[in-house]
N, C-alpha and C positions, 0 to 999 in steps of 0.2 A: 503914379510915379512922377517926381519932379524932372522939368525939364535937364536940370541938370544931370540927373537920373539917365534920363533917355540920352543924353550926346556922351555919358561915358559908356552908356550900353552900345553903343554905333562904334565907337573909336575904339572899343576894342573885338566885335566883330570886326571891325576895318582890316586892324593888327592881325588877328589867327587868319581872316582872309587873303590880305600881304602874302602873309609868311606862308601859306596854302600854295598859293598861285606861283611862288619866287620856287620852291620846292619841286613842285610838278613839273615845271619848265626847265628847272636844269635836271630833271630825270628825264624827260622828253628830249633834250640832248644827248646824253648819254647813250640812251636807244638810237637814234640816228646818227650817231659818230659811230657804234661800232656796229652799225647794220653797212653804212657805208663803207669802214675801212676791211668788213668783210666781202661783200661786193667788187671794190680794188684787187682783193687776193683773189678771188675768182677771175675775175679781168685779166690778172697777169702774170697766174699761174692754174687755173683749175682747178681752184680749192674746191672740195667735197664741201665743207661748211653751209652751214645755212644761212642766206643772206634776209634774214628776217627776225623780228622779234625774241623767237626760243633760241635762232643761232647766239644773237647778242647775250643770250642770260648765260646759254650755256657756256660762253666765251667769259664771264665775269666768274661765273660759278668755278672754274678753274685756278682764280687769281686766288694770291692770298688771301684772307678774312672774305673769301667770295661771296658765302652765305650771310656776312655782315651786309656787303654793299646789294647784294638780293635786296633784303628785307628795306633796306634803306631805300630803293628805287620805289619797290612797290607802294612804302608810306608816301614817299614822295608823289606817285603818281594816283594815293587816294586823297591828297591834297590836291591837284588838280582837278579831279572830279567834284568834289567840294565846293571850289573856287569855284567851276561852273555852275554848282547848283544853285550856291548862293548869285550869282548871276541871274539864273530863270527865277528865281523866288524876289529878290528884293530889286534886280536891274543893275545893269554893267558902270561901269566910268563914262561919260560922256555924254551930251544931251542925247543924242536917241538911244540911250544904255535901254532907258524901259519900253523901250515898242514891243511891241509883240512880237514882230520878228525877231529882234535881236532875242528877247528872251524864249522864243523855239527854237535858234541856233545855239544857246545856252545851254536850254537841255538835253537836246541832241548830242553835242560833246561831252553832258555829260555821262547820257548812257555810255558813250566813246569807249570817257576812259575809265568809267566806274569797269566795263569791262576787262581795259588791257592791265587794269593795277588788278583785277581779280585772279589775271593769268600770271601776271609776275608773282603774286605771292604765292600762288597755289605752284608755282615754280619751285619759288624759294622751302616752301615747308616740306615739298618732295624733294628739293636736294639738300635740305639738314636731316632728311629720313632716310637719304637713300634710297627713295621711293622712287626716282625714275625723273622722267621732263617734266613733271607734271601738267601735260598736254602734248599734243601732237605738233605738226609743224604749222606754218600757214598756208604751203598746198594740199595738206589735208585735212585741214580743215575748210578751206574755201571747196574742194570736190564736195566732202561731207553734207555739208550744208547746201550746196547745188544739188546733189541728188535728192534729197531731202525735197527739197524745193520744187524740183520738178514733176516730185511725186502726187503734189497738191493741186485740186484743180486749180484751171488756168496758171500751171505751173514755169508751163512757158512765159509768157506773159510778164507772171511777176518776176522770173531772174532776169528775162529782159531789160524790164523798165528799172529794177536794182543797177542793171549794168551800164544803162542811161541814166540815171543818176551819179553812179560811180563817175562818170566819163564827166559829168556838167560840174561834178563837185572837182576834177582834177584838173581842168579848163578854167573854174573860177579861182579855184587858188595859186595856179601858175600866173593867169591875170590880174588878180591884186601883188600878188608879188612882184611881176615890173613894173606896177604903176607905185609901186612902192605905197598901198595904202598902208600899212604896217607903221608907218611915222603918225599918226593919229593918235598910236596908244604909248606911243616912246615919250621921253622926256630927253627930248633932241638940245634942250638948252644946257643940259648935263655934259654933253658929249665935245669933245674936240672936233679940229673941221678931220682930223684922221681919221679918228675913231668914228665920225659919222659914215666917212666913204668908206671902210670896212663893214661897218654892220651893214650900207647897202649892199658889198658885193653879199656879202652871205646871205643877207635876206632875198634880193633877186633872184643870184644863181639857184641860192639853194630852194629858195618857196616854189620858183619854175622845175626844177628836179623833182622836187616832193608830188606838182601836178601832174606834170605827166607820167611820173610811176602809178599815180592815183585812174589816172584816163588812158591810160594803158590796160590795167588790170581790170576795169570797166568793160574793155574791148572783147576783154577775154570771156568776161561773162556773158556780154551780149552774142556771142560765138557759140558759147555754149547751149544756151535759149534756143537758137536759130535750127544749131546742128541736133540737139535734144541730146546731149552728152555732157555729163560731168565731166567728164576727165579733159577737159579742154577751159575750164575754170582751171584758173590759177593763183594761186596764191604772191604774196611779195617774193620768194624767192625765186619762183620758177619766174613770177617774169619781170623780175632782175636780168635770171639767165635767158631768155626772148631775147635781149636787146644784145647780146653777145652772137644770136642767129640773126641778126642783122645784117645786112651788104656792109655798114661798116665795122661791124663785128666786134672781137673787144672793146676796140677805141671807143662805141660807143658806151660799152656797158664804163668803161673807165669813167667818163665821163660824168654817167649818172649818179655813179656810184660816189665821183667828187662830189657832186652836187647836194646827196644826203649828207654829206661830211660837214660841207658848209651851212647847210639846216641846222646839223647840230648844233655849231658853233655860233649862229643866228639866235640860236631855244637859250642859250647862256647869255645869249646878249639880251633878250628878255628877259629872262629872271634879273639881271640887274637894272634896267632901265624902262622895264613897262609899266604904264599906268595901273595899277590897279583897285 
């Protein structure tokens, strides 16, 4: 193959990678905009709803062409897994793109989200069938897979050390969040000095909300380990609703639940201004 050969076969992997990556990110806001503005109605009124992934789909699934915008999240967020993978295979944007680290946190996300786009669709083809949620919630799936878990030798053990990781993984990204590492992969010379101090607020507030729901839920697993009980795993909804059994009670969950909102609105300000 001629060189020139090879630099149009890169520049247009680059292109379906682009448009992989711009795609998945504004579906990964979508899910955090209306997990959060579900979260709010709990806050401040006691909605039944689920403040988690299946709440969100079922909450789209309702709108009109809902079963359009399904299918459309899900592609979306099998372009993001994509993105990642080509990430772990060929290396990221930036000089340490190909470390080895960077490309085990590559693939890591991508199991991520090769999973959550696998539960959006298997959503969406159950609700053009009529076929149901297709899937359970996220606190029952998070007992699920705990009991499961602890059935295995050194089962304690391993939800433990699951739930200290959950915990270091919701502490490192509330901590690059207000160190604002996230300007690394923006193309900050694009932006107005406005439009720069907004995606800050969204990316702090909101990357700091997304860690501690992340080191929260962590907590709850290392809980469960400890006490040798599922039913004290919890999934994103239930502990949404924890932070509303708080001393500062809804105000907090209000809060947090701002905070996913601004995440979302941060996931859109990536898809238009991130490296990729």
């Amino acid at each position: 193959m001629t060189t020139l050969g090879v630099g149009r076969g890169r520049a247009a992997r680059g292109s379906v990678t682009e448009g992989a990556a711009r795609a998945g990110l504004t579906a990964r806001g979508v899910i955090y905009l209306l997990v959060g503005a579900l979260a709010l109605q709990i806050a401040f009124g006691g909605s039944s709803e689920q403040a988690d992934r299946q709440g969100a789909l079922a909450e789209i699934s309702e709108k009109p062409l809902g079963s359009v915008m399904l299918w459309a999240l899900g592609i979306g967020l099998v372009g993001m897994a994509l993105w990642r993978l080509s990430e772990a295979v060929f290396g990221a944007v930036g000089p340490d793109g190909r470390k080895t680290t960077k490309r085990l946190a590559s693939a890591a996300r991508f199991v991520f989200y090769a999973f959550v786009a696998y539960s959006v669709l298997t959503f969406a083809a159950g609700d053009n069938s009529g076929g149901g949620s297709g899937g359970g919630s996220s606190d029952e799936q998070s007992r699920d897979v705990t009991a499961r878990a602890l059935e295995l030798p050194g089962g304690q053990w391993l939800v433990g050390a699951a739930g200290v990781g959950v915990i270091v993984a919701g502490v490192w990204i509330a901590v690059r969040a207000l160190m604002r590492s996230y300007h690394k992969h923006l193309r900050l010379g694009e932006m107005s000095r406005r439009t720069r101090r907004a995606v800050d607020l969204t990316g702090m507030v909101g990357g700091a909300a997304r860690g501690l729901v992340f080191a929260v839920a962590g907590g709850f697993a290392v809980h469960a380990a400890v006490a040798y009980e599922p039913d004290r795993a919890k999934g994103l909804d239930d502990t949404l609703r924890s932070f509303a059994e708080a001393p500062a009670g809804p105000a907090l969950l209000a809060c947090v639940a701002a905070g996913l909102v601004l995440f979302g609105l941060f996931s859109f300000a990536m898809a238009r201004w991130r490296r990729v």
